[in-house]
C-alpha positions in Angstrom: 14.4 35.8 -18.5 11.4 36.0 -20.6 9.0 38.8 -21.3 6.5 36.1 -20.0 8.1 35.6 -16.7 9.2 39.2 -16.2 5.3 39.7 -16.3 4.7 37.0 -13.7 7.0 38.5 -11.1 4.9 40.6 -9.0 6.6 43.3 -7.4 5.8 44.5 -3.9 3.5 47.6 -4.4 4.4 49.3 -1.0 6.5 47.0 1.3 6.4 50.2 4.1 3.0 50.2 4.1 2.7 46.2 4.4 5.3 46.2 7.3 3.4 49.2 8.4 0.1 47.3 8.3 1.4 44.1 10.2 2.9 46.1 13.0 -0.6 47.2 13.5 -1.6 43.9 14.2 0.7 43.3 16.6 0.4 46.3 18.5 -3.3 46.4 18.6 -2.8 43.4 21.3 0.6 43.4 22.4 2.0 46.7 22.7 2.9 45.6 26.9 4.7 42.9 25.4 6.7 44.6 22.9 7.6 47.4 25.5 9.0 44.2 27.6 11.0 43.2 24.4 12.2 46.5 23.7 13.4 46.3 26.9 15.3 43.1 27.3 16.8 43.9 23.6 18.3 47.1 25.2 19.7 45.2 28.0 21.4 42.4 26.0 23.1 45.2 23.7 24.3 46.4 26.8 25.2 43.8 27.9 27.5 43.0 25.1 29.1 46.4 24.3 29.8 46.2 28.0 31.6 43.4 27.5 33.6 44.2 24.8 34.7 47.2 26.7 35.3 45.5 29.7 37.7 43.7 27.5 39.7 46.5 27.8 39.9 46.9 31.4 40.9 43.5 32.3 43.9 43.8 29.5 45.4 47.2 30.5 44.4 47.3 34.3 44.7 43.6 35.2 46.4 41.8 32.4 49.6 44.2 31.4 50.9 44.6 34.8 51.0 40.8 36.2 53.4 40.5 33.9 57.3 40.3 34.7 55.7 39.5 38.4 57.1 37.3 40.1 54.2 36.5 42.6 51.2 37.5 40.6 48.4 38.5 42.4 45.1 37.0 40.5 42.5 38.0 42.7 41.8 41.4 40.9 41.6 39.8 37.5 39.4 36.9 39.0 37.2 39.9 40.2 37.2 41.7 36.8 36.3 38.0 35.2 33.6 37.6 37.3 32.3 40.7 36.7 32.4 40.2 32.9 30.6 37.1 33.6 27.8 38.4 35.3 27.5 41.3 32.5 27.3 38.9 30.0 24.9 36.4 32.2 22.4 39.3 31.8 22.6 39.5 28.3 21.7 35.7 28.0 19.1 35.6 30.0 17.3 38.8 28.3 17.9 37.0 24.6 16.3 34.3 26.1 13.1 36.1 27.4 12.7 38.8 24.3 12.8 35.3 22.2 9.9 34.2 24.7 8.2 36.7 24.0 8.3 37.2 20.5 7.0 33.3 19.7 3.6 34.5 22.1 3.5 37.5 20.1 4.1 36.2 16.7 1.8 32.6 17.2 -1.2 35.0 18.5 -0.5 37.6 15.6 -0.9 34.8 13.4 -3.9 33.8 14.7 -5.6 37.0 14.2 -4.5 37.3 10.8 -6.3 33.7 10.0 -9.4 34.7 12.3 -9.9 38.0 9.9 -9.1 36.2 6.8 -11.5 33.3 7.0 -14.1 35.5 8.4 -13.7 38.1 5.6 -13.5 35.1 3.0 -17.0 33.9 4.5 -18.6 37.6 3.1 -17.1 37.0 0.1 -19.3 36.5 -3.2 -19.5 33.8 -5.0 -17.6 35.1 -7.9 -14.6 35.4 -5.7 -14.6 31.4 -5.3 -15.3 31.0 -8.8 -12.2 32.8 -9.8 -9.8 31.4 -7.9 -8.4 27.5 -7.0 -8.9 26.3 -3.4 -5.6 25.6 -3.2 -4.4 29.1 -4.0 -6.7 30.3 -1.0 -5.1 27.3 1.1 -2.0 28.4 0.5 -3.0 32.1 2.1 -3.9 30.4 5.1 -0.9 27.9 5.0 2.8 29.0 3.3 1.6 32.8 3.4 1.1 33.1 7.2 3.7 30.6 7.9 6.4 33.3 6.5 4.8 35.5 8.8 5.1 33.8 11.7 8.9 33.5 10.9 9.3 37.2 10.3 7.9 37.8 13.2 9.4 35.4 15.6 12.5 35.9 14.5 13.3 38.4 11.7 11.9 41.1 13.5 13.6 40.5 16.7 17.0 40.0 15.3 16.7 43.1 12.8 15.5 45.3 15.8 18.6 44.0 18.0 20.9 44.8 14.9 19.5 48.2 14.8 20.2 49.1 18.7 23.6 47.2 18.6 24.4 48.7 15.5 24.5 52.1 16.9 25.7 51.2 20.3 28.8 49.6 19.0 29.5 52.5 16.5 29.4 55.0 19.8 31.8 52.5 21.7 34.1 52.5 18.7 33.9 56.4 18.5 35.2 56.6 22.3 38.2 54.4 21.6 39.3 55.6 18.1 38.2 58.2 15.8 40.3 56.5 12.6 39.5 53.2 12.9 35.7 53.6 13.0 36.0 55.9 10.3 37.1 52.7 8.3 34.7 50.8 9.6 32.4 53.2 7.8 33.7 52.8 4.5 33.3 48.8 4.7 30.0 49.0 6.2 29.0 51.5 3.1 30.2 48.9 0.9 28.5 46.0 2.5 25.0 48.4 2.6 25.0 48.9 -1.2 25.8 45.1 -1.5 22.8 44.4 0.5 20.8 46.7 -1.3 21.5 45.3 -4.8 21.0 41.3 -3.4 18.3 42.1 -1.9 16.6 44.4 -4.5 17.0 41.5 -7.1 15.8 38.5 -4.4 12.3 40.4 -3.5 11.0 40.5 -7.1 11.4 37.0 -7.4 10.0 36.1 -3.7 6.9 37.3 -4.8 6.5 35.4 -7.5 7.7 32.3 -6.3 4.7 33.0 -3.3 2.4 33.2 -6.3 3.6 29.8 -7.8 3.5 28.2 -4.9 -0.2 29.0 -4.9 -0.6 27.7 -8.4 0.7 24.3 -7.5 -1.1 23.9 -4.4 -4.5 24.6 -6.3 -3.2 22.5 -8.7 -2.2 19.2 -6.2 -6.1 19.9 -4.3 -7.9 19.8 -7.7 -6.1 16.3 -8.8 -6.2 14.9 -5.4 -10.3 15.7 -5.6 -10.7 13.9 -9.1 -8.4 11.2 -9.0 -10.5 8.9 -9.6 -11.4 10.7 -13.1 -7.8 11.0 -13.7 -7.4 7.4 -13.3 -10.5 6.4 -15.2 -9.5 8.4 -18.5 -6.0 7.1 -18.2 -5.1 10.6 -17.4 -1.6 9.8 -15.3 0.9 11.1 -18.5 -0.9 14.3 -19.1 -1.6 15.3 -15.2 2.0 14.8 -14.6 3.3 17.0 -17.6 1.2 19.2 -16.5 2.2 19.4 -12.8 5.8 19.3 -13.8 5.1 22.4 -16.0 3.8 24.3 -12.9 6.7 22.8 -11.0 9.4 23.8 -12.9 7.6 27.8 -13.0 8.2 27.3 -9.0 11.4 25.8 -9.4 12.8 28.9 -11.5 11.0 31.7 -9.6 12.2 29.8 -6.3 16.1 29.1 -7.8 16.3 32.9 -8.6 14.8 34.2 -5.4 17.1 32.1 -3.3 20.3 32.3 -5.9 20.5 36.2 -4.8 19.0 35.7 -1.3 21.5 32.3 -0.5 24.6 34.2 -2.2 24.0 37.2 0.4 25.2 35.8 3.5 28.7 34.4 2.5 29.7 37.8 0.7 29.1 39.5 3.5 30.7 37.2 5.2 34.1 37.5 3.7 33.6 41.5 3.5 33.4 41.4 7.3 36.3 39.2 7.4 38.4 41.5 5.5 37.6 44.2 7.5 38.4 42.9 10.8 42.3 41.9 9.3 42.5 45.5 8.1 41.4 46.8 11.9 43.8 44.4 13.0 46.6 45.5 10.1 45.5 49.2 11.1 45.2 49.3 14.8 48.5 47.4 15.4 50.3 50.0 13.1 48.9 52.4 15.3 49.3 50.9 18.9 53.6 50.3 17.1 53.9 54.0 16.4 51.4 55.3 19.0 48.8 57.1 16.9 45.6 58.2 19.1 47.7 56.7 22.2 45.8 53.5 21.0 46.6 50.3 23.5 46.9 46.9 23.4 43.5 46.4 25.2 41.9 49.3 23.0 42.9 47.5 20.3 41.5 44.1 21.7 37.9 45.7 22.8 37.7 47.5 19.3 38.4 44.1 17.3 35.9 42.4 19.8 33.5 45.4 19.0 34.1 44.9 15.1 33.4 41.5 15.8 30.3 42.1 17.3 29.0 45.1 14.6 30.1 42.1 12.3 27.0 40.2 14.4 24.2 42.6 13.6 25.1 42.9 9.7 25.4 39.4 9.3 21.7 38.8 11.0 20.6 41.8 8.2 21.8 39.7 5.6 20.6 36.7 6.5 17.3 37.1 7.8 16.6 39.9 4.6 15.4 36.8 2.9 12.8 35.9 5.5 11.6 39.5 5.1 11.6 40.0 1.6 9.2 36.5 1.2 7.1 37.1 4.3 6.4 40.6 2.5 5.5 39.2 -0.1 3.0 36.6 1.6 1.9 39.5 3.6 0.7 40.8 0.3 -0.7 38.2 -0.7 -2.7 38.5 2.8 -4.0 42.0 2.6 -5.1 41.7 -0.8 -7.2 38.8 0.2 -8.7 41.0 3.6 -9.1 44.3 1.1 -11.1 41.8 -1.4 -14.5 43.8 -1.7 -17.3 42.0 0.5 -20.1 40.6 -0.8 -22.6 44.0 -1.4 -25.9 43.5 0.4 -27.8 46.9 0.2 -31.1 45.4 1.6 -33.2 46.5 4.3 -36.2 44.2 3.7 -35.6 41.3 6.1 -37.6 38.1 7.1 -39.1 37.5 10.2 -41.8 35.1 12.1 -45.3 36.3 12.7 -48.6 35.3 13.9 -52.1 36.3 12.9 -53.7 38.8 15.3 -57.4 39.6 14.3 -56.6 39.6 10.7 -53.2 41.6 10.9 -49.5 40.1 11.0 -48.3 40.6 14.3 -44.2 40.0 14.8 -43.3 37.2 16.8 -40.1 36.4 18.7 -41.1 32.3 18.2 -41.2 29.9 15.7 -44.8 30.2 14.5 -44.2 28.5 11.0 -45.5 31.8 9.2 -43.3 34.0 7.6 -43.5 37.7 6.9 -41.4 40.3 5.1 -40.3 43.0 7.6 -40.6 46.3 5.4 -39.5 49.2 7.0 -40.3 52.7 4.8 -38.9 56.2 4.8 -41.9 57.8 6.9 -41.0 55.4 9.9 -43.6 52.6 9.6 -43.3 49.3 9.1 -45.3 46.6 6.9 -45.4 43.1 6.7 -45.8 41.0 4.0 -46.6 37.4 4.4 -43.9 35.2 2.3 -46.2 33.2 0.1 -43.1 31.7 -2.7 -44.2 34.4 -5.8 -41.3 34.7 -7.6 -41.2 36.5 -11.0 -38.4 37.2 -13.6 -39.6 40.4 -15.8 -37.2 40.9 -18.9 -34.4 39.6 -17.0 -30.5 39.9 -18.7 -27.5 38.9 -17.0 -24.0 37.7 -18.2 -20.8 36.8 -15.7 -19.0 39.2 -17.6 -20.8 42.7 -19.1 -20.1 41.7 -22.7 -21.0 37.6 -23.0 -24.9 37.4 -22.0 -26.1 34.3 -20.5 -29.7 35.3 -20.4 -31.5 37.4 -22.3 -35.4 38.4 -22.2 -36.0 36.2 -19.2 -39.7 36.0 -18.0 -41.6 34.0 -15.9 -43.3 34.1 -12.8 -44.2 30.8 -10.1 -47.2 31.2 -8.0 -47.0 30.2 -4.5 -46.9 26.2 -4.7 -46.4 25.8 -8.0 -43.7 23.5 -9.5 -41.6 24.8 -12.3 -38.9 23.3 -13.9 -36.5 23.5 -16.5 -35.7 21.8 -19.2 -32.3 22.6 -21.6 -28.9 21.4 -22.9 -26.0 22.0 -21.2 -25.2 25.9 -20.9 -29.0 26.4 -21.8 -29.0 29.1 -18.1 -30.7 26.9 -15.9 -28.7 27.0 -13.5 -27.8 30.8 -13.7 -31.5 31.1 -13.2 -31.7 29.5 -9.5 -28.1 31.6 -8.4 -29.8 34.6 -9.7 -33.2 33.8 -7.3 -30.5 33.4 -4.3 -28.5 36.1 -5.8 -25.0 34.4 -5.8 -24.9 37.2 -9.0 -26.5 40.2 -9.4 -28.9 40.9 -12.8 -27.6 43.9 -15.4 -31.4 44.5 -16.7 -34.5 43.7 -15.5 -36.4 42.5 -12.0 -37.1 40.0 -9.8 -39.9 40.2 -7.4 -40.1 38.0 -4.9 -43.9 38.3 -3.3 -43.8 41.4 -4.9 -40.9 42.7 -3.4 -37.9 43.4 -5.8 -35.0 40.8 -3.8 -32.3 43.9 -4.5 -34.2 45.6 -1.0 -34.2 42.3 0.5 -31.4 41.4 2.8 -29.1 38.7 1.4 -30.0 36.4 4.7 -33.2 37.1 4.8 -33.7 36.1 0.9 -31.3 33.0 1.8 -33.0 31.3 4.4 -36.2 31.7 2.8 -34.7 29.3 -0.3 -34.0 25.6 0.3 -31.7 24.2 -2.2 -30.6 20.7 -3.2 -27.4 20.6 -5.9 -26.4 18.1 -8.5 -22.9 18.1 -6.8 -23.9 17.3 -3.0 -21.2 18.5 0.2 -20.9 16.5 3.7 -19.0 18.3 6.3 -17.2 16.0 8.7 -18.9 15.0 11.8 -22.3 12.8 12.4 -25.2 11.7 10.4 -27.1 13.5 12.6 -25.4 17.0 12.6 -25.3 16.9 8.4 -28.7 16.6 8.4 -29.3 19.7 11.4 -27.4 21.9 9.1 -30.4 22.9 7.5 -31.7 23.9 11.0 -29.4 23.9 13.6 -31.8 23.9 16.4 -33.5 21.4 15.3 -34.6 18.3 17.3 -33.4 14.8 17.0 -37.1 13.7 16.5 -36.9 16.3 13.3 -33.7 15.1 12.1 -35.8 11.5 11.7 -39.0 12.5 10.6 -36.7 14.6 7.7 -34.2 11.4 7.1 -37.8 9.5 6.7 -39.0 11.9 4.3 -36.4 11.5 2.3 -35.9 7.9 2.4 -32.6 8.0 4.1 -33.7 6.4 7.1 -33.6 3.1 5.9 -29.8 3.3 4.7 -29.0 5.3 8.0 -30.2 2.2 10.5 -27.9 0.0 8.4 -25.0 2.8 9.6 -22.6 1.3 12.4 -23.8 4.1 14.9 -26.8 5.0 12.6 -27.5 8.9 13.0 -24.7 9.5 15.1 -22.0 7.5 12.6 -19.4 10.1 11.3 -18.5 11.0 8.1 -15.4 12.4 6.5 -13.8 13.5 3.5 -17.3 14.8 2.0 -19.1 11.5 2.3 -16.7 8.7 1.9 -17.5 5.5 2.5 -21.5 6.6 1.3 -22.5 5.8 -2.3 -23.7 9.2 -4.4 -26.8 8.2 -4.0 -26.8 8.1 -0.6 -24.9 11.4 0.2 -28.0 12.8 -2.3 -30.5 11.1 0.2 -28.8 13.4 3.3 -28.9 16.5 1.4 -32.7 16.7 0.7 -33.2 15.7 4.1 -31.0 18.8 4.9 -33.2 20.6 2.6 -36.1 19.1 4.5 -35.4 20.2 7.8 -34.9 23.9 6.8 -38.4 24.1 6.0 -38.7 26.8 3.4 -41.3 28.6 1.4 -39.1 27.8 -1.7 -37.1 25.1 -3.0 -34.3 24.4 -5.6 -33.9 21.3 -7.1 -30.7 21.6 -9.2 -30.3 17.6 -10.8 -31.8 16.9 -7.4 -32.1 12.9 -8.3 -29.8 12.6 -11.2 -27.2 10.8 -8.9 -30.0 8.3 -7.6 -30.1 5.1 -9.8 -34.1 4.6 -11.0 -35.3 2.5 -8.2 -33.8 4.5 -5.4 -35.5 7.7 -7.9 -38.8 6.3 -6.9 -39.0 6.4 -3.5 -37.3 9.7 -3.7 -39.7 11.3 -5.6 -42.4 10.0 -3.4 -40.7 12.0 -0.3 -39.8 15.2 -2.3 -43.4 15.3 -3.6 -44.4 15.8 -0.2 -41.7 17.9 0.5 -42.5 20.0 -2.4 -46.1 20.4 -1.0 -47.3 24.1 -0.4 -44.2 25.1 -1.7 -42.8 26.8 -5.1 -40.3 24.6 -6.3 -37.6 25.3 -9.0 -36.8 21.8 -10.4 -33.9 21.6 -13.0 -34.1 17.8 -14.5 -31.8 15.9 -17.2 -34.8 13.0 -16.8 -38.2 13.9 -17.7 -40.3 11.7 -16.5 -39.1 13.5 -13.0 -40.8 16.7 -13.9 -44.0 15.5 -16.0 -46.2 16.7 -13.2 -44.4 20.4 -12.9 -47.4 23.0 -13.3 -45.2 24.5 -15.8 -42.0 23.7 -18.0 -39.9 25.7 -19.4 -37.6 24.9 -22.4 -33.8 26.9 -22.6 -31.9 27.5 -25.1 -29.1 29.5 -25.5 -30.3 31.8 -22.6 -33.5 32.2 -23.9 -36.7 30.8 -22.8 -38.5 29.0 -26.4 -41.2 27.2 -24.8 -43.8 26.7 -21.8 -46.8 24.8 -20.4 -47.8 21.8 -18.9 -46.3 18.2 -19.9 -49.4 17.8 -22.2 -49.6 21.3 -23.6 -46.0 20.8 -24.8 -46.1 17.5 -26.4 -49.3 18.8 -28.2 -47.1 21.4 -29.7 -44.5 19.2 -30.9 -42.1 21.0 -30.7 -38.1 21.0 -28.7 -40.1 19.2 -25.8 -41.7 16.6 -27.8 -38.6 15.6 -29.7 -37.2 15.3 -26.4 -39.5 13.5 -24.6 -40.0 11.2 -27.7 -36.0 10.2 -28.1 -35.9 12.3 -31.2 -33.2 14.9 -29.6 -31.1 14.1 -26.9 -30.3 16.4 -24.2 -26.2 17.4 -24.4 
């Protein structure tokens, strides 16, 4: 194995505290249900090492003297038989029921588990998604809870009922023969430490064949999402290397994980095997020569006992495996859930108000004024009506603490004003607008919004105050109608139009099938870009806020549609402070102010005029001279 892949197995930091932690789970909810399978496990193992005891008594007491009879009388033995039967009757029915149980207890514990994943994975930041593929969070809510579902149904069970019959066989044995479950305790020794070894190597390896699994899943979601890049570039050769690469890590992680796991059960197999002809070799020397007044019915309970201590180890070694991989999915799990929340220190928080002889007064409806709720050490509380100032003073932030993005950033946008931004590629446009929502948090610097620094305001609060529209637009499955309400969920269907008319998407939506209420899937399909555009700055419309964000907003709209669009967001940007980041120029020409980026830095400002007056990185790129990369 290589130094490489010896890195990538991740070892289980504390599999008794995992187990630990998911047996919390399960008896937060279901600790009546696990007392009832407790229970009906107890009565099975009875009901088995009753049986093989019983064994005993039919032999000696029933068996042994009808023979030489010449007129056997089988009533007794019929008795005895029955009796057997019912004992073992109860043990079948109580496997049945603990097994019952365990699939309610296991299909709700996994249900729980999903419930606080995705709702912890909705407080995560944005970093967090940034940093790691869809389908390796997929896969936490897919394979990794699967395995736990498995453990739980059925590992757990099995290993518990090995446990109790484990211990209630070896105190049967004990009362029929001192010597022969002393050897019994050398095989079993043997068969521990074999366990141990097996399953010591198998659990690295499970976890990193979890880990792979990941990999390739995120790998399958990504392709699936740009296939038609893949197919445009003639990509097909290189995307299949590539998943064959990430295959064949699976393959190996997954061949040595199950090479040790798979090879477990059939040693232990033919261990237990061997040690039943040696009780036989052994206890029929004895019952010959009479040692420990051993009889033929002792002998046949305590081979039907070995069989059935054979029962309990042979479930350990088989369901091991299932542990060893749910483990490591349950890892996998909890560091997910102990993933560090997004940090929201705020305590400024927006809120409707109305005007009340000259003051803000705090209103409980919609008044369509907005106010920041200011609470202050002494007890009082001040308002502050949300106007859209927003100003950057000598702002620096980089995504890591050594590579800056921005440096020196500052700027401020009156209430209404339009400001855009003009730049190449990587110029920190973008970073700009996730800093106003703050997606990331600045190193240096401040940024006021109405003269409030946004690190007291509450994440929410600062959120629904911004309306944004992105290059890249998102359609969640379900109606026209409800995409558009997702700016404003309470919303009225007369809104939803008069928003879908203010962007222009009304006339595209009447040409729908079902028109508003047509359904949508898979993020749009079956809608041009263009048209999935059209339904996000409705979106935006409906929300209604102070601020807007106009990330490429129109890029995806071919020039004609552009028009008509502009028309609508011009009076959607009215009274507002709008952030417009634009590739097309003629788009921003009647911004208040324009900024040119470069290389995190702001070089120049002013109106359309002021700049092409200057002649500087804004007229060469207004004129053609320099092209925007």
């Amino acid at each position: 194995m290589s130094n490489e892949q010896a890195k990538g197995i991740r070892k289980n930091q504390d599999p008794v505290k995992t187990l630990r932690r998911l047996f919390s789970y399960m008896f937060q909810q279901y600790k009546f249900y696990l007392v009832l399978v407790l229970i009906f496990i107890l009565l099975s193992t009875y009901a088995n090492v009753r049986g093989s005891l019983f064994l005993q008594v039919v032999i000696d007491d029933y068996v042994t003297p009808l023979l030489g009879q010449t007129n056997p009388n089988f009533s007794g033995l019929l008795k005895a038989i029955t009796t057997m039967a019912l004992i073992y009757g109860v043990g079948i029915v109580s496997n049945l029921f603990y097994n019952l149980i365990m699939v309610r207890i296991s299909e709700g514990t996994q249900k729980t588990i999903r419930d606080q994943m995705f709702t912890h994975l909705e407080t995560l930041p944005i970093r967090y998604f940034d940093s790691n593929s869809n389908g390796d969070i997929m896969s936490h809510f897919t394979n990794d809870t699967d395995t736990l579902r498995q453990m739980i149904s059925q590992s757990i069970p099995n290993l518990v009922a090995a446990v109790v019959s484990f211990i209630s066989v070896f105190i049967a044995m004990f009362t029929i023969s001192v010597p022969l479950t002393l050897l019994v305790i050398v095989s079993v020794g043997v068969m521990i430490i074999t366990i141990r070894a097996i399953a010591g190597r198998s659990g690295r390896y499970f976890g990193k064949q979890q880990q792979d699994l990941g990999e390739v899943n995120g790998y399958i979601e990504e392709i699936m999402h740009g296939q038609k890049v893949v197919k445009i570039f003639n990509h097909e050769p290189q995307t299949i290397k590539e998943f064959k690469g990430l295959n064949e890590e699976l393959r190996q992680s997954a061949t040595q994980a199950n090479k040790y796991a798979n090879s477990l059960m059939p040693i232990m197999m033919n261990l237990l095997n061997i040690q039943y002809v040696l009780l036989a070799i052994v206890g029929g020397i004895f019952s010959v020569y009479g040692v420990s007044g051993l009889t033929i019915g002792m002998i046949a309970s305590f081979l039907q006992l070995s069989r059935s201590l054979n029962m309990p180890i042979s479930q350990v070694s088989q369901q091991i495996n299932f542990v060893i991989m749910a483990l490591a999915g349950a890892q996998r799990i909890f560091d997910l859930i102990d993933e560090k929340p997004e940090a929201d220190d705020g305590y400024v928080t927006l809120t409707n108000v109305s005007r009340e002889a000259g003051k803000l007064v705090e209103s409980e409806a919609r008044t369509g004024i907005w106010a920041w709720k200011h609470p202050h050490e002494d007890g009082t509380v001040t308002y502050t009506e949300l106007t859209g100032d927003v100003r950057f003073d000598e702002v620096y932030f980089g995504y890591d603490e050594k590579n800056r993005v921005l440096k020196d950033i500052n700027l401020y946008a009156e209430p209404g004003q339009k400001v855009a931004f003009v730049g190449a590629t990587g110029a920190g446009k973008t970073t700009i607008t996730n800093l106003i929502n703050r997606f990331y948090d600045i190193q240096e610097g401040k940024i006021r919004y109405d003269g409030i620094n946004i690190e007291k305001i509450k994440k929410h609060s600062l959120r629904r105050s911004l309306g944004i529209v992105l290059q890249d637009t998102h359609l969640f499955t379900g109606t026209i109608r409800e995409n558009i309400r997702y700016g404003n969920l309470n919303a009225s269907d007369e809104a939803v139009i008069q928003a879908a008319k203010l962007a222009n998407a009304e006339d595209f939506i009447n040409h729908l099938p079902d028109k508003y209420d047509t359904v949508i899937t898979g993020d749009g399909d079956g809608l041009s870009q263009g048209q999935r555009q059209l339904l996000a700055i409705a979106r935006a419309a409906i929300a209604d806020p102070p601020v807007m964000i106009l990330d490429e907003a129109t890029s995806s709209i071919d020039t004609r549609t552009e028009k008509h669009v502009q028309a609508g967001m011009d009076q959607l940007m009215k009274g507002r402070t709008v952030f417009v980041i634009a590739h097309r120029l003629s788009t921003i020409q009647n911004s208040d102010v324009i900024m040119v980026m470069d290389h995190g830095r702001i070089i120049e400002r002013g109106t359309h005029d002021e700049l092409l007056l200057e002649k500087g990185t804004y007229y060469q790129l207004y004129t053609g001279k320099v092209e925007l990369s």
